[in-house]
C-alpha positions as CSV (number, residue, x, y, z in Angstrom):
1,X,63.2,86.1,135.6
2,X,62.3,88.7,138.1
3,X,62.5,92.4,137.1
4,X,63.4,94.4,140.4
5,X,62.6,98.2,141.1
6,X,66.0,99.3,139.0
7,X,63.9,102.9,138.1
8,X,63.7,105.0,141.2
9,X,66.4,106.9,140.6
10,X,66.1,110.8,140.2
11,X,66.3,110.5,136.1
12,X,64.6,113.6,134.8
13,X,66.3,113.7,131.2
14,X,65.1,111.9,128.6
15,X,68.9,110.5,127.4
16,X,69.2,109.3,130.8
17,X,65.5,107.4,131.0
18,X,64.9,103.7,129.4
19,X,63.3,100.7,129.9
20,X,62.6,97.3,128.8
21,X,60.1,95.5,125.7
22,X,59.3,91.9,127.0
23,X,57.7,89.7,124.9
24,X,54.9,87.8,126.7
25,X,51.3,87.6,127.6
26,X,50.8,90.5,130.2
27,X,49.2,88.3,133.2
28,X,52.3,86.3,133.0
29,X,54.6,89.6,132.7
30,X,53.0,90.9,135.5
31,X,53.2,88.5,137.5
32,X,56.9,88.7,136.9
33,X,57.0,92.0,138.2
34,X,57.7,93.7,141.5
35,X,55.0,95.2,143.2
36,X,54.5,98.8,143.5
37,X,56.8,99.6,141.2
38,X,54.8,102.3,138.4
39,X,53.5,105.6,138.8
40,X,51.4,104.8,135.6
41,X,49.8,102.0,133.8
42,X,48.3,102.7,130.7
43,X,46.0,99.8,128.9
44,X,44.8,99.2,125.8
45,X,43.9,95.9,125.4
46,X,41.3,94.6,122.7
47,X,38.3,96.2,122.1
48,X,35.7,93.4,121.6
49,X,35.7,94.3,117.9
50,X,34.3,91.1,117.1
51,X,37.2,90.8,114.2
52,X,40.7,91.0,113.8
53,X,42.5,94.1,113.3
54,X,44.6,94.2,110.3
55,X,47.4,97.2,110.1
56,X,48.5,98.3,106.3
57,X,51.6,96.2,106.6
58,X,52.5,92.4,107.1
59,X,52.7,90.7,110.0
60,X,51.3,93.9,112.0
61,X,47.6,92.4,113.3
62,X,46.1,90.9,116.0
63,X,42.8,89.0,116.7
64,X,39.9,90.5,118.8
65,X,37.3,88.0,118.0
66,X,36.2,86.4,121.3
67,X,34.5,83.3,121.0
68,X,31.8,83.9,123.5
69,X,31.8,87.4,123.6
70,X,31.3,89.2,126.8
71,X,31.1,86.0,128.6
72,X,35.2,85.6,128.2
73,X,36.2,88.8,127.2
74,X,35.5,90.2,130.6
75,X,37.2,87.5,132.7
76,X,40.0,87.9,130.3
77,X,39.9,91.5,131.0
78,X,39.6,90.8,134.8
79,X,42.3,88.9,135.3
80,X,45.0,90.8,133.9
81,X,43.2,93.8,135.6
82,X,43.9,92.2,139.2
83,X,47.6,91.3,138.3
84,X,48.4,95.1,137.2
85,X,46.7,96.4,140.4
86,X,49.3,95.7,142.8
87,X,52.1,97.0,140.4
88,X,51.4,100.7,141.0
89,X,52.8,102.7,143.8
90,X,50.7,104.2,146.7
91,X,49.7,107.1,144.5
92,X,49.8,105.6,140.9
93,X,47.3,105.8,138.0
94,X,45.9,103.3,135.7
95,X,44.4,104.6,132.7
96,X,41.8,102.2,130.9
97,X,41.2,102.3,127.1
98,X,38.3,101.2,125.4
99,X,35.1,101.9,123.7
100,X,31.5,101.9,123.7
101,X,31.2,98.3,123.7
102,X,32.6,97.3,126.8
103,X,33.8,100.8,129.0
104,X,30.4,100.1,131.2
105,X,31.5,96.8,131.9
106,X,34.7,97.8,132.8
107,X,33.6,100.5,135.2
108,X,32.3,97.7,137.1
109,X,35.2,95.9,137.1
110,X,37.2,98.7,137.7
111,X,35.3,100.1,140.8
112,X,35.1,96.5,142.3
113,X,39.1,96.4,142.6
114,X,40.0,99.8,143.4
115,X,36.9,100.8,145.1
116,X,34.5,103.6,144.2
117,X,37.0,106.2,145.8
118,X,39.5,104.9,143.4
119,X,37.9,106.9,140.4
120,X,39.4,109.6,139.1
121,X,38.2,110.3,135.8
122,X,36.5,108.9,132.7
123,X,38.0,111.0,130.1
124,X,37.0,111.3,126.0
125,X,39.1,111.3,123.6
126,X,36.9,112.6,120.5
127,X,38.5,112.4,116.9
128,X,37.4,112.9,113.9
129,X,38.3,110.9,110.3
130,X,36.7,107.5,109.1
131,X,33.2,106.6,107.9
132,X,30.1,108.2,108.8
133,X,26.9,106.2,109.6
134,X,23.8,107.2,107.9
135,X,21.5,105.3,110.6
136,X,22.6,106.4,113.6
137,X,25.2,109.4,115.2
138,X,28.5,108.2,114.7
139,X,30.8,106.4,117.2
140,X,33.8,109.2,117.3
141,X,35.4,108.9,121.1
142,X,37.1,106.3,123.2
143,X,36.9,106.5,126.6
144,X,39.8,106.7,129.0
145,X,39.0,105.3,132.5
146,X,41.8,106.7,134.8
147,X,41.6,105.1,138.6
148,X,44.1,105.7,140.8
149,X,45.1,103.8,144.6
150,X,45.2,107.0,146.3
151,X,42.5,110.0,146.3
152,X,45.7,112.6,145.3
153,X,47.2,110.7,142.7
154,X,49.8,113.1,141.1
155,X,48.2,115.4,138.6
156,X,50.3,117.8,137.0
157,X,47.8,120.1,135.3
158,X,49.9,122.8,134.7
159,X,52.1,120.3,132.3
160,X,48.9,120.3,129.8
161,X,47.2,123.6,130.0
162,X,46.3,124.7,126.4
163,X,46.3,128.0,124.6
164,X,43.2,130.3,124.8
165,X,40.4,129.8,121.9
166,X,41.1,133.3,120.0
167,X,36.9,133.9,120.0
168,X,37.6,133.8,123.9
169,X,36.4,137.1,125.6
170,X,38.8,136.0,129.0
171,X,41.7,135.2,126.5
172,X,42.2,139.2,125.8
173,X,41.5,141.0,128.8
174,X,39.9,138.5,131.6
175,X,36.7,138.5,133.4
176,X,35.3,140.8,136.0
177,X,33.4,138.7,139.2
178,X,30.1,140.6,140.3
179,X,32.2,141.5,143.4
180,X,34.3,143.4,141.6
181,X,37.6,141.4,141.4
182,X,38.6,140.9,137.8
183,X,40.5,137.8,137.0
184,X,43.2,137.6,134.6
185,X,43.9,134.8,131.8
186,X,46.5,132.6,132.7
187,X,49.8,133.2,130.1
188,X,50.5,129.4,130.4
189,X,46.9,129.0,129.1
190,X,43.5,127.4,130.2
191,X,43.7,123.6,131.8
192,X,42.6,120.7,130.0
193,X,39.0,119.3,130.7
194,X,37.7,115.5,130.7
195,X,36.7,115.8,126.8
196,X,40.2,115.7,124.8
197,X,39.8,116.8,121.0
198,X,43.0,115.2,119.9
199,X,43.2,113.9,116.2
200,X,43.6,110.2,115.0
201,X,46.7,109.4,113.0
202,X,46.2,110.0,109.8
203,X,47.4,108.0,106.5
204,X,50.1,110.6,105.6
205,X,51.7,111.0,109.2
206,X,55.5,110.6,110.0
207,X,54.4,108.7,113.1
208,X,51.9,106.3,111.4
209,X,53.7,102.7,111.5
210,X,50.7,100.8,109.8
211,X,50.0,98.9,113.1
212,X,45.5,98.7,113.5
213,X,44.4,101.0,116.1
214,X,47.5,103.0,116.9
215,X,47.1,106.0,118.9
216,X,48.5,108.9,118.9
217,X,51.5,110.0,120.2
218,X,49.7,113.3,121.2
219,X,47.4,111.5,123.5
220,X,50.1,109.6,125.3
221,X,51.8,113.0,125.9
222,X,48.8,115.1,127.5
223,X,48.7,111.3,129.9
224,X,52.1,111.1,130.7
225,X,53.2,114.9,131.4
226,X,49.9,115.0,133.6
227,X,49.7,111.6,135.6
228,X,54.0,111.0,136.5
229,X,57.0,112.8,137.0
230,X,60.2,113.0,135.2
231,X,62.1,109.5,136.3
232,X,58.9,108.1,137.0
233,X,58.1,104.3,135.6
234,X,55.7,104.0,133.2
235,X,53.9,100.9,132.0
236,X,52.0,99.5,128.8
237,X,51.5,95.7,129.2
238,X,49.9,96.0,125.8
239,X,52.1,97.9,123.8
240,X,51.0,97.3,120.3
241,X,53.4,99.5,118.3
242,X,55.0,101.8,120.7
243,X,53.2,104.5,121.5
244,X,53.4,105.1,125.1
245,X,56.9,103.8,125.4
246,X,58.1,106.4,123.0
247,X,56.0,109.0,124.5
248,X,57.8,108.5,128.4
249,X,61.5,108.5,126.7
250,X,61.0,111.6,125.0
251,X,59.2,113.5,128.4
252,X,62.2,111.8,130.3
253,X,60.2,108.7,131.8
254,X,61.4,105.3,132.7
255,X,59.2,102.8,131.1
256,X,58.3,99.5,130.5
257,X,56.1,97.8,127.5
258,X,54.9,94.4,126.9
259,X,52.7,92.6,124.3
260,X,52.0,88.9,123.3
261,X,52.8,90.0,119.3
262,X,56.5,89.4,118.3
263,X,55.7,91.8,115.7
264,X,54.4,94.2,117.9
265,X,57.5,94.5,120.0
266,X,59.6,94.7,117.0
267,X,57.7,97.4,116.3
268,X,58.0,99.2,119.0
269,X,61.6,98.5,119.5
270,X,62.3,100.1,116.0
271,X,60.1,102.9,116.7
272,X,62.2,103.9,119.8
273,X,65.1,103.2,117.6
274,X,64.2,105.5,114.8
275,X,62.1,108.4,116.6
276,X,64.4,108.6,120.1
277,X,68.0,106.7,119.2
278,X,67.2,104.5,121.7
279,X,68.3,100.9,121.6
280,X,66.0,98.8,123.0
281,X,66.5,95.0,123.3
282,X,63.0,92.5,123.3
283,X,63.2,90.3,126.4
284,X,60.8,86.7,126.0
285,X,59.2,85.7,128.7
């Protein structure tokens, strides 16, 4: 089956926006796909755990043991890499998730496919929650590695400002320059920087499906208002429980998901179900 460019339309209301869940391994989904179709990708594939991530309810796992580590992990990763490339549009973004074990490695990978003008950002998501080593500073970020095909990918800052910190002097009355000119706060609030302090889900949280590593819907949010526009397609050829999908249908956002697990998509079909009475059928592939 061959999915063709049904999305640009000029959809900017979230009960007008939807998508599709395929079931399938992402290189073979993507390959499925026509090109140029997505103003984002996001990705977050495996993290070379070394063990397989168990969520707190059946069925809801998936293995990130690699058998010779780095040496298939990254080709693994590189492949799918080069098949997402040529989905995005002239100005799309893809936004990389991993961690500490392998982000280097991808930055490699990363710049080698879209060049080194193709880098945007590395963003950090810093959260708090979990264990806390006694032998060395704590792990306690992901990093986000957003590239994009153009050098003015669209950026909507204004989308995510956030409020003033109340301790801020330029929150109440503003600053005055040395020449003289005072500037005033901005009521919409101050833009978001590249370090993002945005909280893990926590065990008591409406939003918490009991799939391993789910992130937060507030994270997918702050990527999605600032990196597409309403009607825009979004992708996640690793959708694990739903996150991003959910995310683009309630900021009015075409979308499209994908992941190998059949409990995943089920997941992730009943998520956009339950939290956005959207019906959502899983397509194999």
């Amino acid at each position: 089956m061959h999915f063709r460019n049904i999305w640009h339309k000029n959809l900017a209301t979230a009960d007008k926006t939807g998508g599709r869940i395929i079931r399938g391994d992402m290189l073979h989904v993507a390959s499925s796909l026509t090109p140029g179709i997505f103003r984002l990708i996001y990705l977050d594939p495996p993290f070379l755990t070394g063990r397989e991530q168990i969520g707190s309810k059946e069925g809801l796992a998936y293995d990130d043991r690699w058998a010779g580590n780095l040496d298939s992990y990254l080709p693994w990763l590189q492949k799918r890499l080069q098949a997402i490339f040529p989905l995005l549009c002239s100005d799309g973004s893809l936004v990389l998730h991993l961690d500490w074990r392998t982000t280097h490695h991808a930055r490699v990978l990363l710049d080698d496919l879209f060049g080194h003008e193709g880098f945007i950002n590395e963003i950090i998501w810093h959260y708090t929650g979990g264990g806390r080593s006694k032998r060395r500073f704590s792990c306690k970020h992901d990093t986000l590695l957003w590239y994009s095909r153009s050098q003015k990918p669209v950026f909507n800052i204004d989308a995510v400002r956030q409020p003033y910190k109340q301790t801020s002097g330029y929150a109440r009355s503003g600053i005055v320059a040395a020449s003289g000119r005072k500037y005033l706060p901005d009521p919409r609030g101050t833009p978001v920087d590249d370090v993002w302090d945005i909280p893990i889900i926590n065990p008591m949280a409406l939003e918490r499906t009991g799939y391993p590593t789910q992130k937060p819907l507030a994270l997918l949010q702050r990527l999605i208002s600032a990196l597409t526009n309403p009607g825009d397609l979004v992708g996640d050829l690793c959708c694990g429980s739903g996150t991003t999908l959910v995310s683009a249908q309630q900021l009015g956002r075409n979308w499209l998901g994908c992941d190998i697990s059949e409990a995943a998509t089920e997941c992730a079909r009943q998520r956009l179900q339950h939290e956005c009475s959207c019906e959502a059928s899983i397509e194999n592939l």
